[in-house]
Structures are given as C-alpha cells and as structure tokens.
N, C-alpha and C positions, 0 to 999 in steps of 0.2 A: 745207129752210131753209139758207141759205147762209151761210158765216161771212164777217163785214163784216173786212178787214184791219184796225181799228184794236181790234176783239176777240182777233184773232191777237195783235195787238202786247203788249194785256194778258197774256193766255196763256202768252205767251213772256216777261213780262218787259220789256220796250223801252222808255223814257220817251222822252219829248224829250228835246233833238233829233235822235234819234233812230227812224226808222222802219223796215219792213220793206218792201224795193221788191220781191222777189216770195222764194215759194218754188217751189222741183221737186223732184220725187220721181225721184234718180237710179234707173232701173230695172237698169241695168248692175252697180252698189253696191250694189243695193240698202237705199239710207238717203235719206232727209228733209237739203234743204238749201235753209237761210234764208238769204238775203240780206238783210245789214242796213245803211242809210246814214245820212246825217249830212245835216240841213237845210241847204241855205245860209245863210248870215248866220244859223248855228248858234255858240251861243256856250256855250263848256267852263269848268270849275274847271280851277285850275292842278296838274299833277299835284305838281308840286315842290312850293309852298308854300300850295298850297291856296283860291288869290285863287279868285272866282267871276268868270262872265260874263265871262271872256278869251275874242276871237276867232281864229279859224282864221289860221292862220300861211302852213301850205300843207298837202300832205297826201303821207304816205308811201307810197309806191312799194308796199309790202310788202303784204298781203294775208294778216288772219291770221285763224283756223279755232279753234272751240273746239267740244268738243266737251257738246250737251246730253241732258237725260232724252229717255226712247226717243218716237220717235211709233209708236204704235202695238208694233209687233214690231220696228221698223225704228230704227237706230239715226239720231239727229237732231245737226245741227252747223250752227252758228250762222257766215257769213261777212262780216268787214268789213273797209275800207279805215280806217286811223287818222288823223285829223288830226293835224295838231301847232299847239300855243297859244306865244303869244311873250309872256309875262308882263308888262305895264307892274309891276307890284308887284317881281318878284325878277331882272325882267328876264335870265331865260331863256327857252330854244325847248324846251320838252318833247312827249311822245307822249301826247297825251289816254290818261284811264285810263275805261276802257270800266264801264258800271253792273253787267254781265250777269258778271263776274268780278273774282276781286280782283286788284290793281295786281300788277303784276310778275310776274305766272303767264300764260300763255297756253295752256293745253290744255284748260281742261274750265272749265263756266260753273258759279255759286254751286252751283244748285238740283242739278248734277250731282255738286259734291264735297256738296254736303248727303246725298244718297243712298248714295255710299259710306260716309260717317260715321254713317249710320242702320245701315248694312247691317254696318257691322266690328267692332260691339259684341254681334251674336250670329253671324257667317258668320266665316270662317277668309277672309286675303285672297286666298290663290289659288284658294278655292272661288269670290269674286265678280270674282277675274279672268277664271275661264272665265263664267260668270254674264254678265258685262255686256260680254268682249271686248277685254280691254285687259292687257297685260303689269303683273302686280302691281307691281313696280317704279315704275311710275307711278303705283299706288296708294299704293300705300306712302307716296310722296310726297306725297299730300294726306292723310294721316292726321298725319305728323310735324309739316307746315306750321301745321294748327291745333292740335296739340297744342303746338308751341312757342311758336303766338301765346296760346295761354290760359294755360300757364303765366308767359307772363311781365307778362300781367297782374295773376299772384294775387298774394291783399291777407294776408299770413300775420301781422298784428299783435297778431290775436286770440291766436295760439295760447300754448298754457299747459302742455300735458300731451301727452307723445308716448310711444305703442307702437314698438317696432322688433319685426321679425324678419326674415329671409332666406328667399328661393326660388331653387329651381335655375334656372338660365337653359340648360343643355344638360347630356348625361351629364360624370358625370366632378366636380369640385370647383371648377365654377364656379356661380357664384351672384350674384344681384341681391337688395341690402339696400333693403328699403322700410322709409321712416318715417311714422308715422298720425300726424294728429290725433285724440288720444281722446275731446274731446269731440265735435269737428264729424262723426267717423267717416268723414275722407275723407284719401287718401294727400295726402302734403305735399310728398316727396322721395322718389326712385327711383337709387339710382345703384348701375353695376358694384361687385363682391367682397362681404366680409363681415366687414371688419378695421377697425381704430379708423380709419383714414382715411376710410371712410365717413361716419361721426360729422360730421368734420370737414367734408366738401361738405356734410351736411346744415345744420350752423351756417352755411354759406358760402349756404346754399342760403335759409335761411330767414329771414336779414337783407340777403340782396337782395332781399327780398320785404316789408319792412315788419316782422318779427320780430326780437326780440333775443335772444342767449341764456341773459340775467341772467330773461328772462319765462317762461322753463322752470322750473316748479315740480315736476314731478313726470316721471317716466321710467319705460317698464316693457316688462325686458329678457330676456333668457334670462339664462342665467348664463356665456356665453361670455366671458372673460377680455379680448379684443378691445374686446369692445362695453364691459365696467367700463372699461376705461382711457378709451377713445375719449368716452365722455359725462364721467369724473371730470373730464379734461382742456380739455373744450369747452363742460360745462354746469355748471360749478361748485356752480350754484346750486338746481338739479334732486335731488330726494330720488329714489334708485334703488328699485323695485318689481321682483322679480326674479318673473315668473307664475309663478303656482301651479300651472299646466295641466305646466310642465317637472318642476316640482317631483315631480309626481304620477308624469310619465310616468318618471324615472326610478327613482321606487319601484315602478312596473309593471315596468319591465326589470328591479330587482333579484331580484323574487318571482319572474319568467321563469325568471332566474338559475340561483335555488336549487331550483323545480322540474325543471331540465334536468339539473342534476347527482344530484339525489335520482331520476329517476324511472330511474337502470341500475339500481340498486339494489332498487323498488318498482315494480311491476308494475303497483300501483292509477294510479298518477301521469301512465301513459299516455293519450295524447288528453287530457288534460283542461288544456291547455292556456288556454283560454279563463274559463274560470270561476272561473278566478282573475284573469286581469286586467278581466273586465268585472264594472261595477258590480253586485249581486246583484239590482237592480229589473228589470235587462234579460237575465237568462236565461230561457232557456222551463223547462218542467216536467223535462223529464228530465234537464237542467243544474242543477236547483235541487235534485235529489236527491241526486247524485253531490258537489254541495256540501257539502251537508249531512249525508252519508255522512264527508265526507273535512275538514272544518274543525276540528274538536275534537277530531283523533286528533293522535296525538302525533309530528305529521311536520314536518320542518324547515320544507316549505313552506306547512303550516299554519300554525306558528307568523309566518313570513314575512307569511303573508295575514293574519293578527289587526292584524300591527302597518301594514300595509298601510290596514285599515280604521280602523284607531287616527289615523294620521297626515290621510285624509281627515277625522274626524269634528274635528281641531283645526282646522279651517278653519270649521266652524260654531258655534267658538263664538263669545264678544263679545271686540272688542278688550282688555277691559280684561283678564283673564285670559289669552288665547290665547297670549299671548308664554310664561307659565310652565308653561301645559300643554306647549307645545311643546319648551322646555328639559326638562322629563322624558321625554319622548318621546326626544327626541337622546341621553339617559344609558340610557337603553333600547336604542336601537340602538349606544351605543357597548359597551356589556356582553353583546350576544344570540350572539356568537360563530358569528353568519352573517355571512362575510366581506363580500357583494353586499349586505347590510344595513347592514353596518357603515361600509362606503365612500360608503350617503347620509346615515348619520346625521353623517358628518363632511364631505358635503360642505354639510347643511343647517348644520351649526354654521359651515362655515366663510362661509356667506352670509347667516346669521344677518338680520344690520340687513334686509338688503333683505328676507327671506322675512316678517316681523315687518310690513316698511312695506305689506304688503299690508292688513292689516288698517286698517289709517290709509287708504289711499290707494285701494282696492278697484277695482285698475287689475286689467286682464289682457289677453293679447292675441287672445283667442276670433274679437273682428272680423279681427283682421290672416290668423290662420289662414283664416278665411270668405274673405277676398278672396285669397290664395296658393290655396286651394282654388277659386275660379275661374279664377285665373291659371291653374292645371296642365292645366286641365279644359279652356281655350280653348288652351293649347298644344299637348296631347294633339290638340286636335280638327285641327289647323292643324298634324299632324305635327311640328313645334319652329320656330321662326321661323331665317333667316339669320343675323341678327344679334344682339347685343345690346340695340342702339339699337332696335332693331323692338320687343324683349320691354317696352323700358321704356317707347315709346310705348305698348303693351298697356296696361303695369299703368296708368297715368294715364289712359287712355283708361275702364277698365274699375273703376279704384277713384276715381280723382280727381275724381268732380263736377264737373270742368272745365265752361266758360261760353264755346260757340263762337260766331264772328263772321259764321258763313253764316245767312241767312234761313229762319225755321221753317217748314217743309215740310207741305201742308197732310195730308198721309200722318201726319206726326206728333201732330195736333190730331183726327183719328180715333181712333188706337187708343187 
C-alpha cells in the first residue's frame, strides 16, 4: 500500500499553504530529506502583528533546514524557502513564521524540541546528546527556551505559604536557594547562593508574576540567620515556621556528639553508632538489643538519647500544651551538663516563636528535601551540569509543574 503525499503531509505536520513537493533519502548522509513549499497565491499571518491572510511579498533567497523526529533509524530534516508578507495592517515586510517550529528558532521542528523535553526529565543531556546526535549545547538551548517561556507565564497570585531550603549546585560552598509553594507543592523560584538576597529575587520573583508579598502568611525555614533576616525584611507579614526535620537533626548530631567523645573512654559505645540516631521502629533484631542493653545504663549518651526521645515525643503532642512541655524540655537541656545538649536546648530557646509556630502552622520542608533529593540524584547522574543556569533550568524543569507551548506528543498520551 502506498503512502498518498497528502498523508505524508499529515504525518509530518504541514497545513496549508503549505505542502511537501517531494522527499529523498540522502544515502551518502544517510538521513530523510523533506522538501517543503508554499502555494502560490498562498496567504500568511503577519509575523509582527499577527494580521491574517497577508500575501506574499516576495521570497527569501535563504534556504532554511530544521531538523525533525528520526524516520526510521535515520535522522529526518525538514527544508524550505521562506516568503516574506508586507502587512496592509502594520505596514511592514516580515519573514513568514513557519507552523512546524516556533517563530525566531530555526534548528529543530516542535515535535523535535517536544522529544528532548520528554527525554530530559529522566536522561542526563549529554546522554541524549550522544542519543540523538547533536552537541548538548544546542540542547541545552531548547530546554532554557521553554522553561523561560513557562516561567514567564506563571500565574503566582494564589500563593500563600512558602518552604525554602538550599542545594549544592557544584563542590565547594556554592549553592542554589529554591522556594516551594507549600500548598500547590510545585517550585515558585530558583535562584544562585543562600543569603537574604535570595529572599529578595524571590519577593522580586513572585510579584512579577501576579503575587504580593503582604499575601505570604506563613514561611518555613531552617534556622540559618540569612534566611530570618532576608523573609523579616521582604515578608513582613509571613509567620516563620522553623522545620522540625533541622530541629531533630541537630539533636541527632548533638547525641553523635556525646557518643564520639564518651566511646575512648567506653568500649561498649563502639560501632553503635547508629542506634542511637535512628528511630527505634527501624532497627533490625540485633540493633534492638544492644539498644536495649545500653539505654538505661548510666552513660552520658544514654542520658543524651532519653532526651533525644523526649524532645521527638513533644511534637506529638496538641498544640495547646506542646509549647510548655517544650519550655521544660529547654530547662532540661539547659541544666544536663552535656555541653552538645546544651548548645540545642539554647539554640531551641533561642528560636523559640518559630519552633512553637509549627504546631499552628504544620509546615515542613520533607517535600523540598523530596525534590533536592531528586535534583542530587539527576545531577549525580549527568556527572554535575556546566553551569548554574543549566542546574536551575533542572530544578524548574524537575520540580516546577511548568505548562509547555510545544504540542503533546502522541508518545506521551501512551504511557
């Protein structure tokens, strides 16, 4: 059965007036190569102001190539001559903008940046650079193109409640500050470092986009002195939620602490590293004895791990008490005369409000770590990206929900 050219043209994409006058299979290239023209007394929109039904003006010398999905094993590239429209509306001579790609790019058609953008949300780009043939570099370039065009259509008017935290963007003490919407659970803002100035592109960030920053009601930060100033300063009106998860982890490192300096001393203390900082539901059998061997003896880092367990169990309880259990707790670690204890119970007095507005606010940043833990995980995979700019298309790519302008791929209406 033979395929009718105006099936091809489907296939490929082509409307009027618009058709495909032939294809060949370069065997020399080995690639697929369309030829595609323009009816006579074909009539164009204006690329500039958008009139319809402007005629052909004359037609460009130039000859230009894009490249499409494979035919076959064989790489396929679409060729055509461009008219130019001489607008009666705006009364200019512009270069018709082709259907098969978007205005102002001429290297690769929709359906082909649709495939990279399918393929870069689980492939590393220089795996689908060798993959499909083409110097990442040019990839690269159609991932930023749509992520800057969906970004600058987000609608952030909704937002109410923002997570922050930091991921490393390379070794060393460089870092990229994302900010969440906590209720929608999608990134809002991505930008270089990890200092109050981030804060500040964020507010910049999210009332160019339809958000104010009087409509921030709630925030939930670490406790990095940066991040208090940069949201006191920019969210006035935002109540600070300092996570519980930092909270924790630095009573993990305190009990570390006081086991690493007790165990020259205590022989038992060796290897058991572990069982003191993970929760007691997730030990195996032989962890669970040595636990319970070693918890109610009268060892520094016993006592360390009671109050350890003591300060988890104030999170379960109700608001309406947990702020005073939590004040006897802090007079607990101010008086236990384990120095690595004593240094959280006065960093917890000293953040007080905010450890407190969790119980109001029952913000955390568990999602933000979920998606930094993808980030590492697609970095790792992609050995670290060149730039920064690259890592922040990642995070938006890979946490943003973003809404792109290329055509849904009928590959994606399968899986």
């Amino acid at each position: 059965m033979f395929i009718e050219i105006e099936e091809l043209e489907k296939a490929f994409h082509i409307p009027e007036p618009w058709y495909i006058d032939q294809c060949k299979f370069n065997d020399e290239l080995q690639q697929l190569d369309v030829f595609v023209k323009f009816r006579k007394r074909g009539l164009f929109a204006c690329s500039g102001c958008g009139t319809e039904n402007q005629p052909v003006y004359d037609t460009a010398d130039e000859n230009r190539t894009w490249r499409h999905l494979n035919f076959l094993e064989y790489p396929c590239y679409i060729h055509a001559e461009l008219p130019r429209t001489k607008c009666n509306h705006c009364n200019t001579i512009k270069r018709v903008n082709v259907p098969w790609a978007i205005k102002q790019r001429h290297n690769f058609t929709l359906y082909f940046d649709a495939l990279i953008m399918t393929m870069a949300k689980d492939m590393p780009m220089n795996a689908i650079a060798r993959f499909i043939g083409e110097h990442d570099t040019r990839l690269w370039r159609i991932l930023h193109y749509y992520v800057e065009q969906a970004i600058e259509v987000q609608d952030l008017s909704h937002v109410t409640k923002i997570g922050t935290d930091e991921t490393s963007s390379k070794k060393g003490h460089n870092y990229v500050t994302i900010f969440m919407d906590a209720d929608q659970k999608v990134v809002i803002c991505a930008t270089k470092g990890k200092n109050a100035e981030t804060v500040k592109v964020c507010k910049e960030h999210l009332e160019t986009h339809g958000g104010h920053a009087d409509n921030i009601k709630e925030v939930c930060i670490d406790m990095s002195p940066a991040f208090i100033k940069g949201f006191e300063d920019n969210f006035p009106h935002a109540a600070i939620t300092f996570d519980k998860f930092h909270v924790i982890k630095n009573i993990n490192e305190a009990v570390d602490e006081v086991r690493r300096k007790e165990q020259k001393t205590c022989a038992d203390l060796k290897h058991t590293r572990y069982i003191w900082l993970k929760n007691e539901i997730n030990l195996n059998e032989e962890q669970k004895k040595s636990l319970d061997k070693l918890k109610d003896c009268e060892l520094q880092t016993a006592k360390a791990y009671r109050m350890k367990v003591c300060l988890q169990e104030v999170f379960r309880y109700p608001a309406s008490i947990a702020p005073m259990v939590l004040q006897d707790w802090i007079q607990w670690g101010l008086r236990c005369r384990l120095e690595p204890m004593v240094e959280v119970a006065q960093m917890i007095q000293k953040h007080y409000k905010g450890i407190v507005q969790w119980f109001t606010s029952q913000l955390n940043n568990g999602l933000l770590e979920g998606v930094n833990s993808l980030i590492q995980a697609a970095k790792r995979k992609a050995r670290g990206y060149r730039s920064v700019d690259n890592l922040i298309a990642m995070i938006y790519l890979i946490g943003g929900k973003l809404k792109f302008n290329y055509p849904t791929p009928k590959w994606t209406l399968r899986s």
